[in-house]
C-alpha positions as CSV (number, residue, x, y, z in Angstrom):
1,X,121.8,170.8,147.0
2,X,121.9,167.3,147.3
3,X,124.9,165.5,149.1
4,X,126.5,162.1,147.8
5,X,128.2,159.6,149.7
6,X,131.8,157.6,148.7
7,X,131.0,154.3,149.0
8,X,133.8,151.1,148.9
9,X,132.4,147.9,149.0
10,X,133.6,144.2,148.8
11,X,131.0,142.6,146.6
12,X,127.7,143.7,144.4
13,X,125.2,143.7,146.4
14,X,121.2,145.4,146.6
15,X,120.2,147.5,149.5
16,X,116.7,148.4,149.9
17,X,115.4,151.1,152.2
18,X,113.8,150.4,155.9
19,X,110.4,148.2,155.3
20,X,107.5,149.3,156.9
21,X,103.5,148.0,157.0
22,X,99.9,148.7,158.3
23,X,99.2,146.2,160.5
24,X,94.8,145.6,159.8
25,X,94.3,142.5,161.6
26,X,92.8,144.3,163.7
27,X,89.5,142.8,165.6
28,X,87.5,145.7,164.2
29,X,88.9,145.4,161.0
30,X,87.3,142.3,159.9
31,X,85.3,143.8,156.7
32,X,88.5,142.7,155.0
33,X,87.9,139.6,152.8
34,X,90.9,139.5,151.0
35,X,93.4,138.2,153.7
36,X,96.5,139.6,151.6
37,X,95.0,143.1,152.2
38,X,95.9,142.5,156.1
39,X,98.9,144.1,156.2
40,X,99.0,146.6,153.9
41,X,102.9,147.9,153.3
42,X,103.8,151.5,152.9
43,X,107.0,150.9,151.4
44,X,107.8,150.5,147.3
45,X,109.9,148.4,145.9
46,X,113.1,150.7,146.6
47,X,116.5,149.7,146.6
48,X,120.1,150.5,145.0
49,X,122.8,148.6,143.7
50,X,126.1,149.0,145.3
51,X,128.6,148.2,143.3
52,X,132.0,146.7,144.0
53,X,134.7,149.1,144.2
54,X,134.7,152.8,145.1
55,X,131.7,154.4,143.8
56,X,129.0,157.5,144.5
57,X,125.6,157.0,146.1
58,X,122.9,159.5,147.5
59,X,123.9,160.1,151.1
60,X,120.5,159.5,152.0
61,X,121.5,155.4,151.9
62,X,124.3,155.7,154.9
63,X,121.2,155.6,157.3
64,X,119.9,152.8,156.1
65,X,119.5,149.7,158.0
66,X,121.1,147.2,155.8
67,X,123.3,149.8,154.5
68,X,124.9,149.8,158.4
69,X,124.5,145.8,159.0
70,X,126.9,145.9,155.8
71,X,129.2,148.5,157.2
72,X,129.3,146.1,160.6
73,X,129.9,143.4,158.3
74,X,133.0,145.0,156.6
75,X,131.2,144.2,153.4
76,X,131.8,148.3,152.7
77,X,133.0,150.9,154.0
78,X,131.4,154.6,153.7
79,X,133.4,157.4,152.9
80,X,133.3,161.0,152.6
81,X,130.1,163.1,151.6
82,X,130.2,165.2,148.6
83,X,128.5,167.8,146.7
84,X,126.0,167.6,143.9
85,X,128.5,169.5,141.7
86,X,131.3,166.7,142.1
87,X,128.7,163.8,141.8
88,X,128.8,161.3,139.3
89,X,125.5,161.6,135.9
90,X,124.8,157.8,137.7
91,X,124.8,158.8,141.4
92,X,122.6,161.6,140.4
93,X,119.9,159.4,137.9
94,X,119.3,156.7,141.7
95,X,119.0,160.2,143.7
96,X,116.5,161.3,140.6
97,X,115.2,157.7,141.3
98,X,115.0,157.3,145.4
99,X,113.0,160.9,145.1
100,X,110.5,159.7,143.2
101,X,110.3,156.4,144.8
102,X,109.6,158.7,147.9
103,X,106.8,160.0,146.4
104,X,105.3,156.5,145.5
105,X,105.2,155.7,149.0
106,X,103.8,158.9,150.5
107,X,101.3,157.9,147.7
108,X,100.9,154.4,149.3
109,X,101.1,155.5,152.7
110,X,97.9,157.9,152.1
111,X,95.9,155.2,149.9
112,X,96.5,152.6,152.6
113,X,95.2,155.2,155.2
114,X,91.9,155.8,153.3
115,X,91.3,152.1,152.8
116,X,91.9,151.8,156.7
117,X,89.1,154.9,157.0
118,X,86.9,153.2,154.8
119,X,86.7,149.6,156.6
120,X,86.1,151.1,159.7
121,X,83.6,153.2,158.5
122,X,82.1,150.2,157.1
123,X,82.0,147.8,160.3
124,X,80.5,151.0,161.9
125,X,77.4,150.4,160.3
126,X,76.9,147.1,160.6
């Protein structure tokens, strides 16, 4: 069962989730020729609106970097964790959401590891 999280902040604001990236600059990794491709991220564009006031958010967010700089902020303030059954039809739709976004970026994560596999197995022959 999913958990929720009580959330009362001070202002709207957008929180995305950690960022992360494949770093390809690599000496070895040269056979790229499009220098955009040299970091490749693993993330998607993830993030959720908190809204000001008291409102319900996946609980998954309270470990979130920015989610804590706020909290050290005393932009908001998290409060108790509840059940699925006592969430909100919104909180649920941005866990429906943050699930799939998930999925995108296993997706990423395992495209940007066979264009990694590739390259090197192109500078090998050469």
């Amino acid at each position: 069962m999913a958990k929720f999280i009580l959330i009362q902040s001070q202002k709207t604001i957008a929180v995305t989730q950690d960022l992360d990236s494949v770093d390809v600059t690599k000496m070895e990794l040269r056979g790229i020729k499009d220098n955009i491709k040299r970091v490749l991220p693993n993330w998607v564009g993830t993030s959720i609106l908190i809204l000001q006031g008291q409102h319900q958010y996946p609980a998954e967010i309270k470990d979130w970097k920015t989610v804590k700089a706020l909290e050290q902020g005393g932009i908001l303030t998290l409060g108790r964790e509840i059940d699925e059954k006592d969430a909100s039809d919104e909180a649920k739709t941005m866990a429906d959401n943050l699930e799939l976004a998930k999925k995108e970026k296993a997706a990423k994560v395992e495209e940007n590891k066979k264009l990694i596999k590739d390259i090197s197995l192109d500078n090998a022959t050469k």
